[in-house]
Every structure is written in C-alpha cells, then in structure tokens.
C-alpha positions in Angstrom: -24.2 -0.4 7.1 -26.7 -2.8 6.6 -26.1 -3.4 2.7 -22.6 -3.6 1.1 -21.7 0.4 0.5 -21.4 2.6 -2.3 -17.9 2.5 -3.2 -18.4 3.4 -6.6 -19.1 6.8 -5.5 -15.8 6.9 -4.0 -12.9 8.4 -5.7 -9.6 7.6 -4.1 -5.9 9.2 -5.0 -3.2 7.5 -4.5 0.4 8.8 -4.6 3.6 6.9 -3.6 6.5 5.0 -5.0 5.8 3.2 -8.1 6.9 0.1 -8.6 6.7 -2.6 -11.5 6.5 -6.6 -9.8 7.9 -8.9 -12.4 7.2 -12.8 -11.6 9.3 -15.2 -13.2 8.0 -18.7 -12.8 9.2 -21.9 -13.6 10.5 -25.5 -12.7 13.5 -27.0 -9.9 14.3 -30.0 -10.7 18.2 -29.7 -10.0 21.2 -27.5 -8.0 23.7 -26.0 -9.5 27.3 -27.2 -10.5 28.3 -23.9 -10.1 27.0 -23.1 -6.1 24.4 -24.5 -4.2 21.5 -22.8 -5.2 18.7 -24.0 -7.5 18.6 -24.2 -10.7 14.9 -22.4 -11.6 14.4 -23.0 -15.7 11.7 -19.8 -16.8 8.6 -21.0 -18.2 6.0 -18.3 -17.6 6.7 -14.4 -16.9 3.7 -11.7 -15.2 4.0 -8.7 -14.5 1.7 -6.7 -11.9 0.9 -3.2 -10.6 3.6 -2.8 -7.2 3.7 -0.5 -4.8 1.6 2.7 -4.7 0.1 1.6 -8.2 -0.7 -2.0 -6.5 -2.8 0.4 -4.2 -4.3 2.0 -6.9 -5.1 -1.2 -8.3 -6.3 -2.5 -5.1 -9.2 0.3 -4.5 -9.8 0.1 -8.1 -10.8 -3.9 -7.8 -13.2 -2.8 -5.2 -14.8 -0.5 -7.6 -14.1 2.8 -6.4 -12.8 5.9 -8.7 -9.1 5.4 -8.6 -6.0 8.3 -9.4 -1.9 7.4 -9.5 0.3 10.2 -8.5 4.2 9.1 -8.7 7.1 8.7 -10.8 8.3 6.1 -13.7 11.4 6.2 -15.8 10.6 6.8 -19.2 11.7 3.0 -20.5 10.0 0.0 -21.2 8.7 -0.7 -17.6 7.4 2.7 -17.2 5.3 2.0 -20.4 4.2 -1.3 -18.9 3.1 0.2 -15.9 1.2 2.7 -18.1 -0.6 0.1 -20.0 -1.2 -2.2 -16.6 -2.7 1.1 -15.2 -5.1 1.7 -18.3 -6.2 -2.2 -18.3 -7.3 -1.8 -14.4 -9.3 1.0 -15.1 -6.8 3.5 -13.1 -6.9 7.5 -14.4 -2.6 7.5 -14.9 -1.1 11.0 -13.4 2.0 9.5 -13.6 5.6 11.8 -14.3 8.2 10.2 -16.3 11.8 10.8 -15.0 14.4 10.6 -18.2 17.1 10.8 -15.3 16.3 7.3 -13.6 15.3 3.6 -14.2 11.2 2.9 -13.3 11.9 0.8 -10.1 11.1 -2.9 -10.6 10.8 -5.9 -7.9 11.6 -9.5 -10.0 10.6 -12.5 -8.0 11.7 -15.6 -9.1 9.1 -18.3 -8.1 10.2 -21.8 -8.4 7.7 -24.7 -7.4 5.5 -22.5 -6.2 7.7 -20.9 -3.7 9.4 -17.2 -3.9 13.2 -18.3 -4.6 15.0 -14.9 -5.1 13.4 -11.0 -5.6 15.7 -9.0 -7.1 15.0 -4.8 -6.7 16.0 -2.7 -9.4 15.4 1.1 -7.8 16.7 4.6 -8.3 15.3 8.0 -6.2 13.7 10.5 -8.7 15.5 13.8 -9.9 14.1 17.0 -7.5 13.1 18.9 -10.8 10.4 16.1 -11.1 9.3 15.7 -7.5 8.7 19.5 -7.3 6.5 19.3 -10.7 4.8 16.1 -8.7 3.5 18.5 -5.6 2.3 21.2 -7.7 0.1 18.5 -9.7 -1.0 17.0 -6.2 -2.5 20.2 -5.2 -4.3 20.7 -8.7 -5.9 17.1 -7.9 -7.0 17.3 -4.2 -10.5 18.8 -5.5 -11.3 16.1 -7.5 -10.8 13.6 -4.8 -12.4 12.3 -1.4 -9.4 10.2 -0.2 -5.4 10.6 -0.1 -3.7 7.8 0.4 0.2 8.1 0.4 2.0 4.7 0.1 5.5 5.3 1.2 8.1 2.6 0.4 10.9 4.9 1.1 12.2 5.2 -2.5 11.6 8.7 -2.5 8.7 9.2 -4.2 7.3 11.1 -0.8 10.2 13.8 0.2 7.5 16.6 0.3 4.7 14.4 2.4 4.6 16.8 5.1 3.3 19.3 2.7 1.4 16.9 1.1 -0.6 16.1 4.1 -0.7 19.8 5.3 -2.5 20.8 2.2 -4.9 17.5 1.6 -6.0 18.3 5.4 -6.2 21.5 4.7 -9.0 20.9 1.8 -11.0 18.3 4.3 -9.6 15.2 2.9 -9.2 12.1 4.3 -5.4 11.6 4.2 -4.1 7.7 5.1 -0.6 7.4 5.5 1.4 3.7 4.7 4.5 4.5 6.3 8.2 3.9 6.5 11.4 4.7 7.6 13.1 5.5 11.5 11.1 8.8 11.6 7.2 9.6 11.1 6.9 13.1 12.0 6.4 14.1 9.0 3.3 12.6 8.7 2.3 14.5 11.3 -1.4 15.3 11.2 -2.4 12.7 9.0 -5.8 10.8 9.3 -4.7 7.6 10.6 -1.3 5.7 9.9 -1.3 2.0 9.1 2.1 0.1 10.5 2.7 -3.1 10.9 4.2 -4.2 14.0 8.1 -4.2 12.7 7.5 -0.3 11.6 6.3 0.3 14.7 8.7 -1.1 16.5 10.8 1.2 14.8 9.5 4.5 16.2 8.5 3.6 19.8 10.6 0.5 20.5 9.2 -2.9 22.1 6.8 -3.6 24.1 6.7 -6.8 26.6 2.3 -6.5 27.6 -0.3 -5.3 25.4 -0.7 -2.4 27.9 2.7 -1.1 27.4 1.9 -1.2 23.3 -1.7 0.7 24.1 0.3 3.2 25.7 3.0 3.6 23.4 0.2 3.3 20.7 -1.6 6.7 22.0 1.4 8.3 22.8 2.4 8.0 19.4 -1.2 9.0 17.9 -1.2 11.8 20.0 1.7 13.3 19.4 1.1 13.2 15.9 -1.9 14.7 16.3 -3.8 11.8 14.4 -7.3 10.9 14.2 -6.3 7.2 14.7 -3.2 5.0 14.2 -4.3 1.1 12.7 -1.1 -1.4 14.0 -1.7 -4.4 11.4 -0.8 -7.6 13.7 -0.3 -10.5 10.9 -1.7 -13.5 12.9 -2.6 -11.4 15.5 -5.1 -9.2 13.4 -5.5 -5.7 13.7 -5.6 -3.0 16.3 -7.6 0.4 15.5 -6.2 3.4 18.5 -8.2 5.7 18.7 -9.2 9.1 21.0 -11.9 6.9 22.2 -10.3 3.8 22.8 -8.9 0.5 21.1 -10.7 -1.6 18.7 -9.3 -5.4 17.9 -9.8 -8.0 14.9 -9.1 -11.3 14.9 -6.8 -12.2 11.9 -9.3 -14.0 9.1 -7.1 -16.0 7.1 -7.4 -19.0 6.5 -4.4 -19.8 4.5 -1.6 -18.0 4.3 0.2 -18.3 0.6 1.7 -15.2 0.2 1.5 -11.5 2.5 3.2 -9.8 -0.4 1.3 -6.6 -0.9 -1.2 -7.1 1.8 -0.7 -4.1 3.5 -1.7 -2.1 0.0 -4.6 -4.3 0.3 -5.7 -3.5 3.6 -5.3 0.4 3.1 -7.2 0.7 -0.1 -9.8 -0.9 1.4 -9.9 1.4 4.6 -9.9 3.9 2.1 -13.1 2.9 -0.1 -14.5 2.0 3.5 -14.2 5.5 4.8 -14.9 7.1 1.6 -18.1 5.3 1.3 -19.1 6.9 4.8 -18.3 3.8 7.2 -17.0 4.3 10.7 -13.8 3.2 11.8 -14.6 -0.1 13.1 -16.7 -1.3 9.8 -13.4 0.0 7.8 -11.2 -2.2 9.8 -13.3 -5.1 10.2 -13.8 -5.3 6.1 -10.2 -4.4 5.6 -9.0 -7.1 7.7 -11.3 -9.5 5.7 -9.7 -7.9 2.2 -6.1 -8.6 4.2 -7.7 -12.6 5.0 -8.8 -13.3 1.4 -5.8 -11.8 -0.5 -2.8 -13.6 1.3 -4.3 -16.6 0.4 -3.2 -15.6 -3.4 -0.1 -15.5 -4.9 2.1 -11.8 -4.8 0.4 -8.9 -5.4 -2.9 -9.4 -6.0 -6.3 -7.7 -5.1 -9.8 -8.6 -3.7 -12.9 -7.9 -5.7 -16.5 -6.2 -4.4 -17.9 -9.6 -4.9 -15.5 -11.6 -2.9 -15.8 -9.0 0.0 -18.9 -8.6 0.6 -20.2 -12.4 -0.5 
C-alpha cells in the first residue's frame, strides 16, 4: 500500500481475559523500619484498559471498529472497565460474573520505575463462559477480525470452538497465546508468541535453523496460515508456507514492554483487515511494538504516530 490504509473500515472483535491495570504512582525517598523494601508514598492513581480490553483499546487507537467479548465481576472495577471501554470508543459485549472478583493488575511505580504488581484474579463460573460462546457466535457476522487474547485466566476454555466456528464463517482468527499446550488453537490464522512461550511448546533452539524448523513444524502441525515469533531486541519473525520473513526491532528506547504484545496484535489485525499482506502487517506492527514501549505500561499507538 502506497498510502496509509483504511482501517476505519475495519471492524475488529476481540475476546479474552479482561483485566483492569491500576497504577499507583508516587515518591522513594526512604526504606522501611519494618524490612528492606521502599517506602513508595501514593500521590497519583490511573487506571487503564488490560488484557484483552488493552487490545481492544489498542485497535481502537488505530481507528478501526473495535468489539470486547469477556468477563468482569459485577463490582466497582467491572464498572470502571465499562466506563474506560465507553471513553475509548469500544462497543462493550462484556458478561458480568456475580460469582467472582473482575481481575485487576496494581503496579506500584515509584521514581518512575515499576516497584511491586500485585494480581488480583479469579476464573469465571462455567454458567457464564457457556452464555459467552453462544454470544461469540451471534457476533462473528458483524465482524472481519477475531482476535483471541489469552492470558490463561480462563476466559478462553472453549477457544477450540471458538476458532472452529470464526474459521468456519471466513474470518481472520489471530490467536495471543499461553499456556504448555497450543493445540487447541489449532487451525487458527496465525499465532503470535514471544520467544519464552515458544520455548514452552517446542523447547530451545541453539541456531536459527534449528528455530526455522521447529518454527514450521509447529505451524504445520497446527495447520496455521502463519505463526509470528515476536523477538524483543531481536524483532520479529513471520513463518510462513512460503518462507520466513524478519524485522529488525525499531525501538529506540525501551521504557516499558508491558502490553506490547496487545499492541503488536491489534495492529496485525487492523493491518490484515485493511487488506495488507503479511509482510506490510508485520513491518507496521513491529513499528506500533517500537513506538509504544517507549511509553509507560499499557498504552497504545495512534494512526497519526504510525503512519507519520
């Protein structure tokens, strides 16, 4: 594409564990009397988007038509995800679970440096996850894109079927995964690891042969239409039935990698949405990657600051 693409036109669903980011900021000027840890005294509180919604929030930045799928306990965090979601332009699909907590990640950030996260989380009720597939399948029509953001909190127990179906309807599924077993993402579009996941299905790998091979194996046998290995410093590697594409990390400063990964997919997503090929969607997602770890926790890249 010659011109920066359409992604307005794109409409994206996203469905995954939610998550609610709390950051706690404030000033160290002392240790503790108590233990030797720092005393951090609270002067500023944020909340942002997290997890699956930080994707939504991500592909929503970029301008494209954005729908969260997931669960939230009905408490005050689930009502401030709601009202982060309405404020970022999201369309909210989101179940409220009476049964559990809305999971929450608190980061305590003390001279500008991450000093303790703290995860509140709980794995929503069956009752709730079986009302969340038969929504997903009433959706599918309305959208272009699946991506499924997986933190292993069990907001995903039926992505097999999830996958299966999307597929079945000609979507573009993308997969974030995790966990010591990806089969059942089997048949997915493309899976986006980074090299730790990875690790964690096919083992090491001592040459970049023996990760090519273990790469396609992999792919293959998931019967995948392409498999994206993010690299941190090293960039990104795109597998492929063709071949291997790489990209050069673009980052220029690193402040924070939290959330990157969300970054990256939603921006493959509005990419291949929009009609690129594979190569354009990795090369601009790996920009989006560059730009947003040079910003504090969770945060997103705009249209503008992509394609400047």
């Amino acid at each position: 594409m010659s011109k920066a693409p359409a992604l307005d036109k794109v409409r994206i669903l996203v469905a995954g564990d939610v998550m609610l980011d709390r950051y706690w900021f404030g000033d160290v000027s002392r240790i503790s009397p108590e233990a030797p840890v720092p005393v951090v005294r609270i002067e500023r509180r944020e909340a942002r988007l997290g997890g699956a919604a930080n994707v939504a929030r991500n592909a929503a930045a970029l301008g494209a038509h954005a729908g969260l799928l997931g669960i939230i306990g009905a408490d005050e965090a689930g009502a401030e995800v709601e009202q982060l979601l309405q404020g970022g332009g999201i369309h909210s699909y989101l179940k409220h679970d009476n049964a559990i907590s809305t999971i929450i990640k608190l980061r305590v950030i003390g001279r500008q440096q991450q000093m303790v996260r703290i995860d509140f989380e709980e794995a929503p009720s069956e009752s709730v996850l079986r009302n969340k597939l038969v929504q997903f399948k009433t959706l599918l029509p309305e959208y272009d894109v699946i991506v499924l953001s997986d933190y292993n909190k069990g907001g995903l127990v039926d992505v097999a079927e999830m996958i299966a179906t999307a597929r079945a309807a000609g979507k573009i599924v993308m997969v974030d995964p995790k966990g010591d077993d990806f089969s059942p993402y089997k048949g997915a579009t493309v899976l986006t690891p980074n090299k730790s996941e990875l690790k964690r299905i096919v083992g090491s790998w001592s040459s970049e042969e023996q990760l090519v091979t273990k790469a396609q194996n992999l792919r293959a046998e998931l019967s995948l239409d392409a498999l994206l290995l993010t690299r941190s410093e090293e960039g990104m590697t795109l597998f492929t039935d063709s071949g291997i594409f790489n990209v050069q990390a673009s980052a220029r400063e690193v402040f924070d990698v939290s959330g990157a990964g969300d970054t990256v997919i939603a921006t493959m997503a509005a990419m291949l949405g929009s009609g690129a090929g594979w190569q354009e969607a990795v090369e601009t997602a790996n920009r989006a990657g560059g730009i947003v770890v040079g910003k504090l926790g969770t945060a997103t890249v705009t249209r503008d600051e992509l394609f400047a």
